[in-house]
N, C-alpha and C positions, 0 to 999 in steps of 0.2 A: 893486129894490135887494136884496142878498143882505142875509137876516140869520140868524144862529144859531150852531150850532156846527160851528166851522170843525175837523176833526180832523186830528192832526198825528200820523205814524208814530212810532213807538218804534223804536229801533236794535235789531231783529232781521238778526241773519247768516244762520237757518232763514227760508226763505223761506215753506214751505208755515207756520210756526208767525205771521208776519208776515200773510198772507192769512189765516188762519183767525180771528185778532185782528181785522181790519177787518171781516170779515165779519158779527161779530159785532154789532156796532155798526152798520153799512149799515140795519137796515131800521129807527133811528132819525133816518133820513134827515138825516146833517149838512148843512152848507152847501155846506160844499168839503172833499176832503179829500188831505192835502200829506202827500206824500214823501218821505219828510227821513231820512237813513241816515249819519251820520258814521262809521260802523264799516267799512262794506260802500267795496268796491274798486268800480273804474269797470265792470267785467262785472258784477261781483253785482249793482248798480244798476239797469244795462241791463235785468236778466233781471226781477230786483223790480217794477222800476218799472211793463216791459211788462204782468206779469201784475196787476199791481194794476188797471192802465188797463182791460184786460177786466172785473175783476171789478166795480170801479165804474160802467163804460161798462153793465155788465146791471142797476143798480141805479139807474141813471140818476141818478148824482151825481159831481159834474165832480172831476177828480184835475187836480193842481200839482205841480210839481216844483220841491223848492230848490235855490236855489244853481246850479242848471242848465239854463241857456237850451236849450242842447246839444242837452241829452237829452229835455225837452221836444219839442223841435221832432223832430229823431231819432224817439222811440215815436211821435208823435200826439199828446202830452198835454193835456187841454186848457188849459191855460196855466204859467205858471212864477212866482216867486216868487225875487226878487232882494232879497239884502243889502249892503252895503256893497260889498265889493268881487264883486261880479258882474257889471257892465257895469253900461252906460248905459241907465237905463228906455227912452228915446226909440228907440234902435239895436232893443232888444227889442221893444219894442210894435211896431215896423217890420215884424220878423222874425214876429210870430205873427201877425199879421194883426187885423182885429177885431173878429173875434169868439170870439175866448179870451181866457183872464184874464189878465192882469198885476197882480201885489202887488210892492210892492216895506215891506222894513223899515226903519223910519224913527227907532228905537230911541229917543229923549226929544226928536229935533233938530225943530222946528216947519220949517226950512228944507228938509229933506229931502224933507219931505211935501207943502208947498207946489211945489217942482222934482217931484214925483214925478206932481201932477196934471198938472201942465202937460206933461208928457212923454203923457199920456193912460195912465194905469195904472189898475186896474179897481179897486181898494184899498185903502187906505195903514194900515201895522200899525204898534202902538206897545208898547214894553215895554223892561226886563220891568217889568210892573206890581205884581208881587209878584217876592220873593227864590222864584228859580227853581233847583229841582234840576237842570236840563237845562243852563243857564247861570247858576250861582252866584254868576258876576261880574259881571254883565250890569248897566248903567247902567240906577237907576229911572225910570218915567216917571207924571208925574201924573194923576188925573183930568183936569186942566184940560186938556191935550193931548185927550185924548177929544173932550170939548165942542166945544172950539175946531171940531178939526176936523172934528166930525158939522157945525157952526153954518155953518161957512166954505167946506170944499170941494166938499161934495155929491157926496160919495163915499162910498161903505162904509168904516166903520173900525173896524179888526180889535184887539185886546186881546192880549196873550202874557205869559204870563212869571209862573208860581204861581201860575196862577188854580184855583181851586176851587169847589165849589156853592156854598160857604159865602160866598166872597168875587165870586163873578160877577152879585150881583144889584147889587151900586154902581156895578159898571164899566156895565151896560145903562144905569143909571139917568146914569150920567154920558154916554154916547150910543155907546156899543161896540154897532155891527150884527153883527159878529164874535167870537168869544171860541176864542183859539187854544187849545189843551187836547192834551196829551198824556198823563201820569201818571194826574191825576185820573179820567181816564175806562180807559185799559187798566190801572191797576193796582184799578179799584175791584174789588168782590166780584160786582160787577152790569153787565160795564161797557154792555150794550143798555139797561138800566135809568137805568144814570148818564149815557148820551146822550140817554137822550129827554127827562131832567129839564131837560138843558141848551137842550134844543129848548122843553121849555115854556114858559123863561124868554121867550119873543119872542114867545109867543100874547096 
């Protein structure tokens, strides 16, 4: 079962400034790490996404793509990462076959998550769990969701949404095998340092 820190891109448009960020951070070996550009056009993507895939594919830590079955399948990726309106886990999980990853987000809804297994997806993400800069508006979601779903679907379950060091040791303790993270770890001062911290949490 995957557990740890799951890293999530920062909306970089500089591509080489986007890869040298990840890089940073790779030899704290995260869990997975996801794609995620709302700024960047469908090329810029394309070009992003491709070089990211190399540079993780050499550090031997699997990249996801959001929002984008597409472009997933398109680069190679090794899996993708579906929200709301992305399609049908069940159609994707088809489409990638299985042995890459499927997440899908399942943002506070216990139904989502429950339809998300049963479609066979590789890990069901919940948030935001804290008032997130990325999404400010974003509907909270409880501990008790964590639990529930570590206790009940025996699946990975991933955390998102203003998590920090400070506040990622209740989410573990409440049953997060994941802890989505983007700010916290590229804006620290340290950020190879602030991944490996997040990685100790799961030793």
């Amino acid at each position: 079962m995957r557990r740890g820190l799951y890293l999530v891109t920062p909306d970089l448009l500089d591509t080489d400034a986007l890869l040298a960020a990840v890089a940073t951070v790779l030899p704290a070996r995260p869990a997975i790490v996801q794609y995620r550009n709302k700024l960047a056009d469908a090329a810029l993507k394309r070009e992003q996404a491709s070089r990211l895939l190399a540079l993780c594919r050499a550090a031997g830590v699997p990249l996801v793509i959001n929002d984008s079955l597409a472009l997933a399948l398109e680069i190679g990726a090794d899996g993708a990462h579906l929200g709301r309106d992305d399609g049908d886990p069940a159609l994707a999980r088809a489409a990638l076959g299985p042995g890459r990853i499927l997440g899908v987000s399942c943002y506070n809804e216990w139904q989502r998550a429950v339809a998300g297994a049963a479609a066979g997806v590789d890990y069901v993400a919940f948030g935001a769990m804290f008032t997130s800069s990325t999404k400010p508006d974003a509907p909270r979601a409880g501990l008790d969701l964590l639990t529930r779903a570590h206790r009940e679907l025996r699946l990975p379950v991933a955390a998102i949404g203003g998590i920090t060091l400070d506040n990622a040791p209740a989410l573990v303790a409440a049953g997060a095998d994941l802890l989505a993270v983007i700010s916290d770890v590229f804006s620290a001062p340290d950020p190879t340092a602030r991944a490996a911290a997040y990685a100790g949490l799961f030793d």
